[in-house]
Backbone bond lengths (Angstrom), bond angles and torsions (degrees), N, CA, C in turn:
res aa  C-N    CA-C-N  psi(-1)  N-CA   C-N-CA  omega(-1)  CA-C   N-CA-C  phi
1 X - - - 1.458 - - 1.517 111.41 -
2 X 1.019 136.53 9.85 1.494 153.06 -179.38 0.896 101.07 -68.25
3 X 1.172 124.93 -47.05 1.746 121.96 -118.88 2.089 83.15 -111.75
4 X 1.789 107.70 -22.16 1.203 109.73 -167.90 1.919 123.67 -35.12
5 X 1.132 91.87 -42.29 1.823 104.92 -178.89 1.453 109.79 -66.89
6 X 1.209 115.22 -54.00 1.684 114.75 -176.91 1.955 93.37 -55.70
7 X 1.230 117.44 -61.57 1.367 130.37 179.28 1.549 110.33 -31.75
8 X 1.620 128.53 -54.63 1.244 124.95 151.68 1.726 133.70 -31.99
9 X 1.352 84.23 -66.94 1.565 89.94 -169.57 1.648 102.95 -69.32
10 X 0.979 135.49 -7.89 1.418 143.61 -168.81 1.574 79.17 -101.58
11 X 1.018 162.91 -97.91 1.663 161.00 -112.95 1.806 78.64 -90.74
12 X 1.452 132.33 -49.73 1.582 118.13 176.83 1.369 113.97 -61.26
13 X 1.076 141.90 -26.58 1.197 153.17 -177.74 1.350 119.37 -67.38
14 X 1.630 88.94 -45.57 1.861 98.77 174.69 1.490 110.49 -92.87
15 X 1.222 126.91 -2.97 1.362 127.66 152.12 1.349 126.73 -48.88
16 X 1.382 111.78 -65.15 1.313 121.25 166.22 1.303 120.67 -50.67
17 X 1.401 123.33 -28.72 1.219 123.09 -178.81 1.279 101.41 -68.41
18 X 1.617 125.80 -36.05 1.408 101.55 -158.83 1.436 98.44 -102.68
19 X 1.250 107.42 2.78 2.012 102.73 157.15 1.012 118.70 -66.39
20 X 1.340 114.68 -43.64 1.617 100.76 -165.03 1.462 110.05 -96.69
21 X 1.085 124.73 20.86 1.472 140.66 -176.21 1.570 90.50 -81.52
22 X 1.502 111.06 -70.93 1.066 76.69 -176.21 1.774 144.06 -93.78
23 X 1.296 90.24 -2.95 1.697 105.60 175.02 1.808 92.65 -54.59
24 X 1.717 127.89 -52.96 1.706 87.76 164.31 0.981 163.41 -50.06
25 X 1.605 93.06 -21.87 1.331 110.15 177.50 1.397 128.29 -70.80
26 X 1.733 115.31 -16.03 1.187 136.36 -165.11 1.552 79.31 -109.18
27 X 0.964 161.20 -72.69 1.646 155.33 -136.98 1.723 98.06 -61.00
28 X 0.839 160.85 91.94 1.798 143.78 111.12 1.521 124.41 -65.13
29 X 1.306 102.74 125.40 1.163 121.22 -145.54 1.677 85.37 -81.45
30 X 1.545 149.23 162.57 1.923 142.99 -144.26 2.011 69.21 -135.77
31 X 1.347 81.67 125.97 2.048 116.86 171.14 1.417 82.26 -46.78
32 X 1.544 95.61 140.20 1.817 96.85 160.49 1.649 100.24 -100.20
33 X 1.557 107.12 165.14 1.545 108.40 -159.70 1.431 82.50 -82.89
34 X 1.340 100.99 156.90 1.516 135.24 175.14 1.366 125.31 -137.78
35 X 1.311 103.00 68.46 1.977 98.66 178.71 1.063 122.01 -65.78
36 X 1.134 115.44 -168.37 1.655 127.75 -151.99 1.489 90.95 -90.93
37 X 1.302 112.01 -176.58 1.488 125.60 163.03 1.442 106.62 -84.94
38 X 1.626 104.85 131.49 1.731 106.01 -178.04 1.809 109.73 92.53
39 X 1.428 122.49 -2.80 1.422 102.90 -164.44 1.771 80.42 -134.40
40 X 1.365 115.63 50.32 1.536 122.86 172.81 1.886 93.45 -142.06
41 X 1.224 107.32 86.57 1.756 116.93 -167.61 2.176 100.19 -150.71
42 X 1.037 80.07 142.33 2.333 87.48 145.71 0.983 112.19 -151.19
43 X 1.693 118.37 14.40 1.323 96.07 163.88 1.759 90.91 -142.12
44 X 1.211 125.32 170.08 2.094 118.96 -179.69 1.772 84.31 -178.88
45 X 1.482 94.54 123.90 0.980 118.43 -175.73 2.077 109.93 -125.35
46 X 1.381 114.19 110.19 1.429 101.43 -178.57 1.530 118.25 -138.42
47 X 1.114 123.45 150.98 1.536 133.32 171.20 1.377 126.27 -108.89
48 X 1.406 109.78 135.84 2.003 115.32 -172.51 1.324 103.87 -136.88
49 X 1.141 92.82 143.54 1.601 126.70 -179.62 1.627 113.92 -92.74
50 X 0.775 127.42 129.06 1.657 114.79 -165.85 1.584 66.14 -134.77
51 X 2.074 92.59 156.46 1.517 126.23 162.38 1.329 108.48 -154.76
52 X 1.327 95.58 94.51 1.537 129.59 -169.47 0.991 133.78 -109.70
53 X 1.990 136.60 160.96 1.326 139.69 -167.89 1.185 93.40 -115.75
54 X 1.275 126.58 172.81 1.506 132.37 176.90 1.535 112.75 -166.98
55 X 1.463 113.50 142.99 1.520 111.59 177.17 1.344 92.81 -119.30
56 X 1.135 140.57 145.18 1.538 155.98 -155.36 1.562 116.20 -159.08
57 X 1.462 123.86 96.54 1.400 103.40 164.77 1.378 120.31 -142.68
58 X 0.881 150.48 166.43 1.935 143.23 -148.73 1.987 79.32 -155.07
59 X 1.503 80.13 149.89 1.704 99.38 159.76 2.114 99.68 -154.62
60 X 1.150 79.49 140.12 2.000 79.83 -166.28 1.430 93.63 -136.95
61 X 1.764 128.99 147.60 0.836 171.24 -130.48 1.407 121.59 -122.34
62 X 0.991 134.28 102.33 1.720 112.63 -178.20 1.474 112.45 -154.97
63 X 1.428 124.06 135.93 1.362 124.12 173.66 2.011 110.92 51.07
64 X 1.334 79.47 38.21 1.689 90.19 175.05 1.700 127.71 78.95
65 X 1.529 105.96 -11.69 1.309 138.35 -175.44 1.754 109.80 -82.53
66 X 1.516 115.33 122.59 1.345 107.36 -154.67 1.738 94.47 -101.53
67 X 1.374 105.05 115.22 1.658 95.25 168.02 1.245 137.14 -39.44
68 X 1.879 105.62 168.42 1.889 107.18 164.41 1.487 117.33 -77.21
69 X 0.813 120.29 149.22 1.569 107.56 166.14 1.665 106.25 -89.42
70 X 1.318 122.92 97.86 1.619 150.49 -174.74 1.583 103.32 -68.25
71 X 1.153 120.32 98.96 1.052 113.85 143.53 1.390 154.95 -83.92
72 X 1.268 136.34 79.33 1.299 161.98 -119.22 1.271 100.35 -62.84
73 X 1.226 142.29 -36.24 1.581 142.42 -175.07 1.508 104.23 -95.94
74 X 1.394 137.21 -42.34 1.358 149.01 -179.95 1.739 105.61 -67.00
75 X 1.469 102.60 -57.65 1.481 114.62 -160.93 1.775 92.97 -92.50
76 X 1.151 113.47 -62.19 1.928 110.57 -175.13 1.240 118.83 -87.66
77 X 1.556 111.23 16.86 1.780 107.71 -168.08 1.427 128.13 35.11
78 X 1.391 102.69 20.09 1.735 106.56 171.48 1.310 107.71 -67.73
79 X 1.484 119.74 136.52 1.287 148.07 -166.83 1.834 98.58 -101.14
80 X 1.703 91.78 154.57 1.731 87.28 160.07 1.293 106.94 -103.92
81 X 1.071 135.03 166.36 1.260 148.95 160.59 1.481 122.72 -125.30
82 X 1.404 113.07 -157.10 1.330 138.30 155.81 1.503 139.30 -18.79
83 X 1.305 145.15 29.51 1.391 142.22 -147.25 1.437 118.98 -66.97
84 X 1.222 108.30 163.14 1.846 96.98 160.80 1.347 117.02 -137.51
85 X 1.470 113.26 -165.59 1.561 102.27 -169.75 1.758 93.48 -159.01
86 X 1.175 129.86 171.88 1.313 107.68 150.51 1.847 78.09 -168.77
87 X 0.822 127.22 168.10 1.830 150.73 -162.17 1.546 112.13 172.24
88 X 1.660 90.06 148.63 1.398 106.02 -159.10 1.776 106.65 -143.16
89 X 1.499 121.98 87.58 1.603 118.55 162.96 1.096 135.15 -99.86
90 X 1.252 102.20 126.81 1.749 120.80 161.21 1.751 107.65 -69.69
91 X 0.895 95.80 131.63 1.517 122.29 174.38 1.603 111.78 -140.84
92 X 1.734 101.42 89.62 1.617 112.79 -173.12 1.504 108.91 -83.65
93 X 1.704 115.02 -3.87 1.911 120.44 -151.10 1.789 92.66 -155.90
94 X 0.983 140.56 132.32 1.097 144.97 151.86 1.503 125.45 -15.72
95 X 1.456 113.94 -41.55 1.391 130.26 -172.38 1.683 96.13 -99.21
96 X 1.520 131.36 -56.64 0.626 157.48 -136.45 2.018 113.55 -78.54
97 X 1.372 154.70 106.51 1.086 128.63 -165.71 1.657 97.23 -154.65
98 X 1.107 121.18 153.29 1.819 139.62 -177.25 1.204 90.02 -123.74
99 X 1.358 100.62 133.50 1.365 117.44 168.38 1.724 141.41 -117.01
100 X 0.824 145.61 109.89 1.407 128.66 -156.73 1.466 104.67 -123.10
101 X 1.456 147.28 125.75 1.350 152.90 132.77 1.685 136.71 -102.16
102 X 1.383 89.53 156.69 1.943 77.95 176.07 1.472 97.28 -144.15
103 X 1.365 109.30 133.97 1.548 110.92 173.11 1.713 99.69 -113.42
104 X 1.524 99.03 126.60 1.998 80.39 174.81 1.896 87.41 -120.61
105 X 1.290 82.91 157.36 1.881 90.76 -169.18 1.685 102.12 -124.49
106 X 1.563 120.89 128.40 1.870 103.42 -177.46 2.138 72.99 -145.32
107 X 1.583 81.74 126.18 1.503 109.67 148.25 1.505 111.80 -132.08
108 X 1.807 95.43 150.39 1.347 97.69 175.67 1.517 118.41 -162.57
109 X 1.122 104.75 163.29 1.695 93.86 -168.52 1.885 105.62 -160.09
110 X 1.677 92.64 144.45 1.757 90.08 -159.89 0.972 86.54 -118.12
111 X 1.906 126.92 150.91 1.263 134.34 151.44 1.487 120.75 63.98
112 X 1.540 101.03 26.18 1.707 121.21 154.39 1.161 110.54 -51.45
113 X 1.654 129.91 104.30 1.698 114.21 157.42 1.322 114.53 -85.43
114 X 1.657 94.54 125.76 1.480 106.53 173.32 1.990 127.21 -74.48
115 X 1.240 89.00 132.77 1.414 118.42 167.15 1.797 123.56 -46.19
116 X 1.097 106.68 -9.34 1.605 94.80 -164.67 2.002 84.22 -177.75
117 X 1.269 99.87 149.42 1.588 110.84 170.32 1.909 102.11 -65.73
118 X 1.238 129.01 138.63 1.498 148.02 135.64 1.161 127.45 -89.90
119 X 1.282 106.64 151.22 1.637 102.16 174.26 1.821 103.12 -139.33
120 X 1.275 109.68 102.88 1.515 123.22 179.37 1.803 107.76 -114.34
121 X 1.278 91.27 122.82 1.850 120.33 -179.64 1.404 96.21 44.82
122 X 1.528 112.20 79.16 1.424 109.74 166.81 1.655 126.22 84.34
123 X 1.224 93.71 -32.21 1.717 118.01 -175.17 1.360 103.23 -89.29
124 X 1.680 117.53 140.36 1.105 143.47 100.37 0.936 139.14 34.33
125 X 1.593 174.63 -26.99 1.290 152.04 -109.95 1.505 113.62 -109.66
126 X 1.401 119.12 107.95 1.344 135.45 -169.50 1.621 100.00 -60.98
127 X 1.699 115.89 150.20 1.371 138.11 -176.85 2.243 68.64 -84.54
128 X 1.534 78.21 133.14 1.907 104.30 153.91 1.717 99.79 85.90
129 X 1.660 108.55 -1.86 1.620 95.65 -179.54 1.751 101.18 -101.73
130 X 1.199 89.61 134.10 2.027 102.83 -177.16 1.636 100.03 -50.64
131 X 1.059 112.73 158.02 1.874 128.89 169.64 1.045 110.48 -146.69
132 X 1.440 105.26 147.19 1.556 117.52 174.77 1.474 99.05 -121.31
133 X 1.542 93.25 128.58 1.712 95.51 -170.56 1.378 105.21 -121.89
134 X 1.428 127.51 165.05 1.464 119.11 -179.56 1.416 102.76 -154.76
135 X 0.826 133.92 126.15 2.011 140.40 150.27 1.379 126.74 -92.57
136 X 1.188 121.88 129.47 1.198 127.89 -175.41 1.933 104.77 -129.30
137 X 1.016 131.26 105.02 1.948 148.90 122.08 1.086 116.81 -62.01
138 X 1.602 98.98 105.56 1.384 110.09 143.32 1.753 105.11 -115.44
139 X 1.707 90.58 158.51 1.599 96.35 178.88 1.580 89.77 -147.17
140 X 1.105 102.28 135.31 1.916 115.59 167.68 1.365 108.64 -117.06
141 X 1.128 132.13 156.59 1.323 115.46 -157.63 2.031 88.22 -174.16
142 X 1.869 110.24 115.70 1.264 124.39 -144.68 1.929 77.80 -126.73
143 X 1.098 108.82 119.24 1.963 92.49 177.86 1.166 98.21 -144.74
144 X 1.689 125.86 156.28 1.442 117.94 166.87 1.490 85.58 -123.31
145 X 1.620 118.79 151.49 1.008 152.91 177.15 1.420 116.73 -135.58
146 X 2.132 103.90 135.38 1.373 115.52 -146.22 1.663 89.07 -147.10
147 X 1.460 117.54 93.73 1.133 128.48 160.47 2.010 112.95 -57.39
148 X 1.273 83.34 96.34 1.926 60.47 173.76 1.579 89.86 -105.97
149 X 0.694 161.14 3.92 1.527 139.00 145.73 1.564 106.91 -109.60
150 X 1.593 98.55 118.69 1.722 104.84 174.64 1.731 100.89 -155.07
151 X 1.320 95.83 127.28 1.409 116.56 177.25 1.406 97.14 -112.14
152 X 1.871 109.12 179.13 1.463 107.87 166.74 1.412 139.35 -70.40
153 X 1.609 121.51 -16.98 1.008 154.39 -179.80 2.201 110.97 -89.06
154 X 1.170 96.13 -44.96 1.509 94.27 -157.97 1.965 100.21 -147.64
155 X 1.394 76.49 140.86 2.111 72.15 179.51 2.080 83.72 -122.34
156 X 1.634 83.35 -150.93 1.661 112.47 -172.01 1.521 95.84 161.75
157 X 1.204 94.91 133.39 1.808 107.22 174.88 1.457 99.77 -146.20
158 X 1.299 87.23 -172.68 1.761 115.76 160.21 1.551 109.48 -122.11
159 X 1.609 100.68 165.80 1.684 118.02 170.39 1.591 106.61 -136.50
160 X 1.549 102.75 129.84 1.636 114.39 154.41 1.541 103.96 -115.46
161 X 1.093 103.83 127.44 1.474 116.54 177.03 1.295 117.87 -146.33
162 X 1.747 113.18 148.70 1.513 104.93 178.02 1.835 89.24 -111.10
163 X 1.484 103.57 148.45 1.320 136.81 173.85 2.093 102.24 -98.74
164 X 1.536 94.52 115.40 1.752 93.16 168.23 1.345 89.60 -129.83
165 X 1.573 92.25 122.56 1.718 119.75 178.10 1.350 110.57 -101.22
166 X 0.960 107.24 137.97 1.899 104.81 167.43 2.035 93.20 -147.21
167 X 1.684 98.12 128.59 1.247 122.38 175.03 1.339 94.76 -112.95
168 X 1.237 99.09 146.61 1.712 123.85 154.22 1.398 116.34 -146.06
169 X 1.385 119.69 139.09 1.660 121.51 170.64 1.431 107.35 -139.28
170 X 1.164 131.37 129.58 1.548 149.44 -178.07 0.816 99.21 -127.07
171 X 1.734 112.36 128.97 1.605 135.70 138.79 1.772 114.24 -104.46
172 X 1.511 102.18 141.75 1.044 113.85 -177.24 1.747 112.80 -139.93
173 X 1.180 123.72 106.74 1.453 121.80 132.70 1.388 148.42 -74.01
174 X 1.357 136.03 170.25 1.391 114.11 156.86 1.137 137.30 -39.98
175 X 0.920 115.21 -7.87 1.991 119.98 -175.36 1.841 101.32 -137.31
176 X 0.939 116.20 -26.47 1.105 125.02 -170.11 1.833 130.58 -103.28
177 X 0.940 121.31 82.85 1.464 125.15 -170.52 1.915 104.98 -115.33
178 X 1.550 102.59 117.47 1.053 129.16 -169.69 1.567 127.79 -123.36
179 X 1.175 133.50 110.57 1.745 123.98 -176.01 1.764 100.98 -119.85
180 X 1.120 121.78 171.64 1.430 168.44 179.88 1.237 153.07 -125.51
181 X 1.387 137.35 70.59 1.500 116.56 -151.72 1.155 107.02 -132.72
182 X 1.420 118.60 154.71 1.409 109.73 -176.91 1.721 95.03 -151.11
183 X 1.182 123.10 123.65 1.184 115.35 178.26 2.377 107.94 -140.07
184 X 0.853 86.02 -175.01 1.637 101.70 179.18 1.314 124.21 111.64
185 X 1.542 135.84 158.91 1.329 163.29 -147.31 1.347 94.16 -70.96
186 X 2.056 114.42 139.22 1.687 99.12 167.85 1.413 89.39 -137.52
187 X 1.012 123.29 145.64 1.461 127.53 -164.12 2.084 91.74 -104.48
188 X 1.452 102.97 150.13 1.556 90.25 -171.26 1.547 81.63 -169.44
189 X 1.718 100.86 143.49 1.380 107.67 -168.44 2.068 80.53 -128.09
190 X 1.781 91.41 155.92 1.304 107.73 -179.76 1.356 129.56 -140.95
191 X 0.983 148.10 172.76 1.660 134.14 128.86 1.420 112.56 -97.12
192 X 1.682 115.82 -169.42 0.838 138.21 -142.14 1.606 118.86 -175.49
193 X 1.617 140.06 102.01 1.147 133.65 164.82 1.322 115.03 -121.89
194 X 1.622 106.95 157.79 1.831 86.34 169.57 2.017 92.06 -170.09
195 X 1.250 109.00 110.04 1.648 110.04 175.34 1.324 100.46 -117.71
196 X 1.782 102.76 171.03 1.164 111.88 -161.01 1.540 120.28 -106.99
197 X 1.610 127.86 100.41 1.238 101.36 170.67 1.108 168.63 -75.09
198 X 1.671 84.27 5.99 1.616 108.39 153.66 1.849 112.60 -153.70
199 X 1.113 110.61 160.76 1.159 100.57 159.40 1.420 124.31 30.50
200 X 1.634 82.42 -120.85 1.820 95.60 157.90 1.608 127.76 -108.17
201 X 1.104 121.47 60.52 1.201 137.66 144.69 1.677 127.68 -134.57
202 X 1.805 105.24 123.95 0.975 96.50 176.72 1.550 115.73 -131.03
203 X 1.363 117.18 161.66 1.482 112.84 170.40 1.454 112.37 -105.42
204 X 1.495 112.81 143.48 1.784 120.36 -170.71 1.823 90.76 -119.35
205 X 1.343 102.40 156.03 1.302 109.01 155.35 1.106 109.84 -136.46
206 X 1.777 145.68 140.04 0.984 116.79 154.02 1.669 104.86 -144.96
207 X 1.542 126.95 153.39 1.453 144.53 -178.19 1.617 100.66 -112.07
208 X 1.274 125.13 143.33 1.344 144.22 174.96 1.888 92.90 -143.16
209 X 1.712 98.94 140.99 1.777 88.12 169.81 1.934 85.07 -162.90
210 X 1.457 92.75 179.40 1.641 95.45 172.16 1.224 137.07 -44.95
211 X 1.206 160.37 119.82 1.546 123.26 -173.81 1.808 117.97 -83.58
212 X 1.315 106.48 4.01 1.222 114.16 175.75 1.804 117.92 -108.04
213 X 1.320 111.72 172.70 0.978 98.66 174.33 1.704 116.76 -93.12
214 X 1.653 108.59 168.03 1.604 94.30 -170.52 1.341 137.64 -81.88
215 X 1.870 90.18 -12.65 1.934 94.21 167.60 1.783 114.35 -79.69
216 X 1.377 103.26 82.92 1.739 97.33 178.11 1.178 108.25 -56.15
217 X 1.949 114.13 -80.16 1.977 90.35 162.49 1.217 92.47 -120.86
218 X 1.569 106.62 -145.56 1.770 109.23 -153.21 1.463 103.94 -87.93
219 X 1.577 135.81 -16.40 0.968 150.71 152.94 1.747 118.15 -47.16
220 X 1.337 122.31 -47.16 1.714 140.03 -111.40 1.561 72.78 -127.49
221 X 1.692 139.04 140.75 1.080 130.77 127.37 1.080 117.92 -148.31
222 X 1.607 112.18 139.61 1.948 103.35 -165.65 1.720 98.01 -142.44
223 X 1.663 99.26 142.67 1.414 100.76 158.65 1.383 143.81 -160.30
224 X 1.120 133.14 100.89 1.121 124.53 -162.86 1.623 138.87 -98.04
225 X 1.034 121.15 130.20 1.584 102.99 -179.59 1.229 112.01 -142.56
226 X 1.150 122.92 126.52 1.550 138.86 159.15 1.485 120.10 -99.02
227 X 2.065 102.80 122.82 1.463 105.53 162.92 1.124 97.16 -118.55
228 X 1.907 105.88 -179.66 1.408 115.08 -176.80 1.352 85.95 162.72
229 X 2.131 84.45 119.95 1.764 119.75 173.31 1.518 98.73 -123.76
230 X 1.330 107.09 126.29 1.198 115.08 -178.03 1.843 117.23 -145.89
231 X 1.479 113.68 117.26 1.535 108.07 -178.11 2.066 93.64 -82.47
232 X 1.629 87.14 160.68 1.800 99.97 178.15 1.260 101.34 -108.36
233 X 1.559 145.29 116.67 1.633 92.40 141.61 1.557 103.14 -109.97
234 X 1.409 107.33 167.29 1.436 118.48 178.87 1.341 111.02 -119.03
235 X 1.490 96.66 138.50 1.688 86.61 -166.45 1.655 95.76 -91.31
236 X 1.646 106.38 -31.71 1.419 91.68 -176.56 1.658 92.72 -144.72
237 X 1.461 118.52 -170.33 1.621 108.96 -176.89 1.237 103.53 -68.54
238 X 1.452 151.96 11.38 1.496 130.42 163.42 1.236 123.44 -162.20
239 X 1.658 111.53 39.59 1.352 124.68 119.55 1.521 127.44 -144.92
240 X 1.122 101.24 158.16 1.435 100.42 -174.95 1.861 126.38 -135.29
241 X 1.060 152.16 -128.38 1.014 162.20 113.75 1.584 129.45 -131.83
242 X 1.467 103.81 154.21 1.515 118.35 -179.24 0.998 140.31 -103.30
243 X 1.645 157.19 99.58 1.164 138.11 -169.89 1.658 105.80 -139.95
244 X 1.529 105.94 120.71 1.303 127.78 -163.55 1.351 122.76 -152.07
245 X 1.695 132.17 -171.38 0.990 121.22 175.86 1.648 89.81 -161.49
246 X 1.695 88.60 140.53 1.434 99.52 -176.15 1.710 114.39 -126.47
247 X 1.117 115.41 161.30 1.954 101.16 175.26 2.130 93.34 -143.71
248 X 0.858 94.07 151.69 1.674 127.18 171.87 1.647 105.01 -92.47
249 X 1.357 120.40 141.50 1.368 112.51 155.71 1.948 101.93 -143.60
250 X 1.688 110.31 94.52 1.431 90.59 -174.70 1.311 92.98 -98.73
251 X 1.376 131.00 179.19 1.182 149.23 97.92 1.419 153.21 -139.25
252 X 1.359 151.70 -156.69 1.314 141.59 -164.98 1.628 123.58 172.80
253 X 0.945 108.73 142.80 1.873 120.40 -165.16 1.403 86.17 -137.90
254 X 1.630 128.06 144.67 1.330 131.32 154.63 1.969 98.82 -166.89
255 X 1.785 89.14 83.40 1.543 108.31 172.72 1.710 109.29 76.65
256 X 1.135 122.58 -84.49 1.928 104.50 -175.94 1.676 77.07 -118.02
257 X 1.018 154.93 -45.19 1.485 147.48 -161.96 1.552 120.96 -67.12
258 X 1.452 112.95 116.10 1.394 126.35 -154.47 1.771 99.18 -131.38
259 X 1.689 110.64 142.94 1.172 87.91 -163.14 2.195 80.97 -169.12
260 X 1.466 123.11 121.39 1.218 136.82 -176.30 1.089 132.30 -102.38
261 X 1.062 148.48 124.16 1.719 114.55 -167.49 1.567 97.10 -156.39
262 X 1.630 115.59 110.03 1.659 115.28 -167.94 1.678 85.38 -118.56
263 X 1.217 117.04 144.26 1.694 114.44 163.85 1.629 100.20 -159.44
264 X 1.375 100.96 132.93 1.862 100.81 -161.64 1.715 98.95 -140.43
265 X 1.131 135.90 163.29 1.665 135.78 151.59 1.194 103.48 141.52
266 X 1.315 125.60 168.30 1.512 155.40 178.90 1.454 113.69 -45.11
267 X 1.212 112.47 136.55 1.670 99.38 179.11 1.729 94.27 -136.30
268 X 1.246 106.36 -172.72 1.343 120.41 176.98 1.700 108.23 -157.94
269 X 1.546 105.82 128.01 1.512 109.93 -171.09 1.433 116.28 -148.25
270 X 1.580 109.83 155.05 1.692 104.13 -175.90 1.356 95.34 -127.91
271 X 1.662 96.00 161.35 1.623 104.41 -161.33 1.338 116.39 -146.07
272 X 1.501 133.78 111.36 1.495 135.53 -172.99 1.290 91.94 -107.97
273 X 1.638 86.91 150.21 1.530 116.77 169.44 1.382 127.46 -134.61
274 X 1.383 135.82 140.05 1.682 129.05 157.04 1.413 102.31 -156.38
């Protein structure tokens, strides 16, 4: 009977052992999240270079007189060139992001002799008299974006965003000075995906377009569409580079005033974050 006490605490001893055997077995400790490279930001700020084609043409209305439909590269030898881009998101929530961009677009071209008579806002323009023509796009573009599925690897959202457009097109001769404008708000709903195929590289896709259809009435016609494929890589969490390709599809009818606007191609862009 000596030995009884050591004998206790030795049979208590091995009690506990086989308690907490299994309370480890039940404990796993929950993965801490680990995002990608580049998707640890609240604020990413970036700029693109687009080198692009474009089809462009306006027909305008005036003093009862029904315009040409002008095609700006055919009829004004306006060229595409060079574009830019620059956008700016807040991301206050993981899922959660504000978006802000502005694309402004300027072609122009002096002392084009035209091919064939036009007639823009009422006016005239004689086959063999030189023109100086000019286009001006701007687009601002205000969107909130709502990942409801986002892991560390791969998201998917949606976009509501409003689009504020402002067009302008001027022709000008010696006698003849002529403008065009068409501006206002386009509301355009989208998605949004983008996973990673490695590390730090990822590919995004995303489409935004009208949510309506484009015959509002038989007068009224509007349309807009935005794509955009773009690879990331990041060299580290807050900068990276871009190389993608995006296209525009606007257009618009409102009674004799007609007006097209396609611009598509490859861009290249850099992108900070913190």
């Amino acid at each position: 009977m000596r030995n009884t006490p050591a004998r206790r605490l030795y049979a208590a001893l091995a009690g506990l052992v086989l308690l907490a055997s299994p309370a480890r077995a039940q404990f796993q400790p929950r993965p801490l999240a680990d995002p990608a490279t580049g998707e640890r930001y609240h604020i990413e700020a970036s700029a693109g270079f687009w080198s692009t084609s474009s089809d462009i043409s306006v027909s305008s209305e005036a003093l009862g007189i029904i315009g040409s439909t002008i095609d700006f590269k055919n009829d004004l030898g306006l060229e595409s060139g060079r574009l830019r881009e620059l956008r700016v998101v807040l991301r206050p929530a993981t899922k959660h992001k504000l978006r802000f961009e502005v694309i402004p677009i300027r072609m122009s071209g002096e002392d084009h002799v035209l091919t064939r008579t036009i007639v823009f806002n009422g006016q005239a323009y004689r086959i063999g008299v030189p023109v100086t023509s000019q286009f001006d796009w701007k687009a601002y573009r205000l969107a909130y974006e709502y990942d409801f599925l986002a892991r560390d690897r791969w998201f998917v959202g949606f976009i509501v965003d409003i689009k504020q457009t402002d067009v302008q097109a001027t022709l000008d001769t010696a006698v003849i000075q002529e403008h065009v404008r068409a501006r206002g708000p386009i509301p355009t709903l989208g998605g949004i995906g983008r996973f990673y195929a490695a590390p730090n590289i990822s590919v995004t896709a995303e489409y935004t377009r009208l949510p309506y259809k484009e015959d509002v009435t038989e007068d009224i016609k509007a349309r807009y569409a935005d794509f955009g494929l773009y690879g990331t890589v990041n060299f580290t969490n807050n900068v990276g580079a871009q190389i993608g390709y995006r296209s525009f599809d606007v257009g618009y009818k409102f009674e004799d005033d007609t007006g097209a606007f396609t611009v598509k191609g490859p861009y290249f862009g850099i992108v900070a974050r913190y």
